[in-house]
N, C-alpha and C positions, 0 to 999 in steps of 0.2 A: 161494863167496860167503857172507859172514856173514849173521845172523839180521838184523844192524842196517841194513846194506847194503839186504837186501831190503825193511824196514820202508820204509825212506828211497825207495828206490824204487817202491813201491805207491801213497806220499803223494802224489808227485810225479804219479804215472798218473791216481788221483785229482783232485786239483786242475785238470790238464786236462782230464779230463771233464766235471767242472762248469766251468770256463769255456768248454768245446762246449756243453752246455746253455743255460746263458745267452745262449750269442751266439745258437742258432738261436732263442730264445725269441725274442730279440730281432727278429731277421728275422722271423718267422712274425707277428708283430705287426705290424709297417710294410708287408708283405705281403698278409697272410690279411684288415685292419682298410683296404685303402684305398680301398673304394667307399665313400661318404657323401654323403648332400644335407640340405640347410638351407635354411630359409626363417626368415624375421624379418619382423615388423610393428614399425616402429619408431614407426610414426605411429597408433597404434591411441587412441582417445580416447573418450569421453562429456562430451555438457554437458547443461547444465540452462536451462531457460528465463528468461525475463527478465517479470514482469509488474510493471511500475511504474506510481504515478501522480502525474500533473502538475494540480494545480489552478491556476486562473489569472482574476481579478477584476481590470480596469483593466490599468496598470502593475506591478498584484503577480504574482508567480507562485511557488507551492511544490512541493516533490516529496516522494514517501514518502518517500526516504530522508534528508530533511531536509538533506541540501548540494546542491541543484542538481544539474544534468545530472550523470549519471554519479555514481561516488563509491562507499562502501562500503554495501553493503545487510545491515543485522543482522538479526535472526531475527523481529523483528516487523514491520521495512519500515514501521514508524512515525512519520509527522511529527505533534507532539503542539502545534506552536509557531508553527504557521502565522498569521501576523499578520490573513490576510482578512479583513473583517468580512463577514459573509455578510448582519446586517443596516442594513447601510451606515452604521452609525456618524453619520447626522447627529443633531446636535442644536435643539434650540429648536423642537421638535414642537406643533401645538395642535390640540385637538380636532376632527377631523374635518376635517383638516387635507389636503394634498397627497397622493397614496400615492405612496410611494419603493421606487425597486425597484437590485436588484444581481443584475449577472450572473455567475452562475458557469459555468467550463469546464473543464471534464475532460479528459484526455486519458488513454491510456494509453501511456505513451513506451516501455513494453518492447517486444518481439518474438514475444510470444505472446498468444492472445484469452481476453481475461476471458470468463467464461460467465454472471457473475453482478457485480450492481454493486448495493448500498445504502447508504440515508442512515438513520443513528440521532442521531437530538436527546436531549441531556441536559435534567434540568429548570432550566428557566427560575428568574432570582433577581432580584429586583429591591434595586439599592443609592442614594445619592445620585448624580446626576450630577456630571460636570465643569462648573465654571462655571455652577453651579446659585446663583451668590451668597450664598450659605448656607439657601436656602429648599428647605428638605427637605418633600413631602406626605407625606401620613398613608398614603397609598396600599403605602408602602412596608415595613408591617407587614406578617407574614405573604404577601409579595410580590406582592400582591392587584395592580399596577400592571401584572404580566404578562397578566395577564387583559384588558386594555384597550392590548393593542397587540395589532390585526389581521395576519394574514399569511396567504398562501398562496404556494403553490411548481409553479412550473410548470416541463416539462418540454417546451423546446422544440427540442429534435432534432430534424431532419428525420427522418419516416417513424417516432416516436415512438407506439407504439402507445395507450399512456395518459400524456398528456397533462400532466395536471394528479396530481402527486405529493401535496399534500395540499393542499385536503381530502378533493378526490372520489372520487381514485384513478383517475379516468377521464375522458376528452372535457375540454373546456377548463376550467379554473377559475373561479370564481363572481368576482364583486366582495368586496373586503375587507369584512369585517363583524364585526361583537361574536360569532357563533356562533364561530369560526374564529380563535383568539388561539393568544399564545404557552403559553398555560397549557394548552390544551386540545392544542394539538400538541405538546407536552413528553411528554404523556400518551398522544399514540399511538407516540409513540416510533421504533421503524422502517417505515421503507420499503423494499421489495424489489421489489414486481411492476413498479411505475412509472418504476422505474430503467432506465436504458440503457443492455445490457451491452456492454464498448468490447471492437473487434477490434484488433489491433495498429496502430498509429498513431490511430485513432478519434477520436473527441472528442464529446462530449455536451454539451447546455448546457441549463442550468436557471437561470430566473430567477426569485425571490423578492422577495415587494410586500409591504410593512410599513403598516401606517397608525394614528396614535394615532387609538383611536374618538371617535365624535362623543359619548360618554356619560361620558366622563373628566373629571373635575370639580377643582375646587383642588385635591384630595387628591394627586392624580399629578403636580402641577407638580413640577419639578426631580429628576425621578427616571431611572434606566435601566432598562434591563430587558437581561440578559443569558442567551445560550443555547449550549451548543455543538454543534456539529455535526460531528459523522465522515464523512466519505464516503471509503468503500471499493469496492474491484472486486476478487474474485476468479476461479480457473480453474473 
């Protein structure tokens, strides 16, 4: 036998060998590999609570998120546009005149409970009214006209443990008077302990009496007096 003959023939022995290799590799794999268990959670999740709020005066009603029921909630869950007037907007006021009062009501329409609920008043501004005929008083310099609209805010929830939100902070509220104006509540600015903190579905109600004082003189004819009001509830 030649030298090339046997060359040729070793290859050949070769090649077979490793296609033996390969194929028991093969089996020992499908083999040696077919015990196995699996488990899957396909439905594995986390959410987040829901605390929203619904303010509502008469026929009006608003929500944090500023589009009504439901809808997208941004990072500050702010309605900044709510039409209410919280101080009832009538006009043609006179000195020691009727007290006029607006109810508000809160809800909390999410699914989780507020722990804490307050009202922060901005300062009061006095401008011309609407339909003031063009008789503007003097009152409305340095916005001195706030100071001569009375108010107080009660807090009438059932089982409301302080009552009366401003002035007293406690037990029932006084009668409207010159102590107790929009100038002077601008200046206490928030409320926290008198607040009603809402559980899921809850509702709070607090109503607010305005009255032009009996000590308002020409000066204040034809004027408004304007304030804003936040109310919030947090976890």
């Amino acid at each position: 036998m030649s030298v090339t003959h046997h060359i040729r023939g070793n290859k050949r022995g070769l090649l077979v060998s490793v296609a033996a290799v390969v194929a028991l590799a093969t089996t020992a794999a499908f083999t040696l590999g077919a015990f196995s268990a699996t488990i899957q959670n396909p439905t594995s999740n986390f959410s987040s609570a829901t605390i929203q709020l619904e303010e509502g005066s008469g026929s009006t009603t608003c929500f944090s998120t500023g589009t009504g029921t439901g809808g997208s909630v941004t990072s500050t869950n702010t309605n900044t546009t709510c039409g209410i007037n919280v101080l009832t907007g009538t006009l043609g006021q006179i000195p020691g005149g009727t007290a006029l009062t607006s109810t508000i009501t809160l809800t909390n329409v999410g699914n989780h409970a507020a722990s804490a609920s307050s009202l922060v008043v901005g300062a009061c501004t006095a401008a011309a009214a609407t339909g003031n005929n063009g008789y503007t008083g003097a009152d409305l310099t340095g916005n001195a006209f706030c100071g001569k609209v009375d108010v107080t805010i009660a807090n009438t929830t059932s089982g409301a443990t302080d009552a009366c939100v401003y002035p007293t902070q406690t037990g029932a509220c006084p009668t409207p008077s010159t102590t107790n104006n929009l100038t002077t509540l601008a200046t206490a600015g928030t409320f926290t302990a008198p607040m009603s903190a809402l559980a899921a579905g809850a509702s709070a109600t607090y109503v607010v009496t305005v009255q032009l004082d009996s000590s308002a003189t020409n000066a204040d004819q034809g004027l408004t007096a304007t304030v804003p009001f936040t109310w919030s509830i947090s976890q």
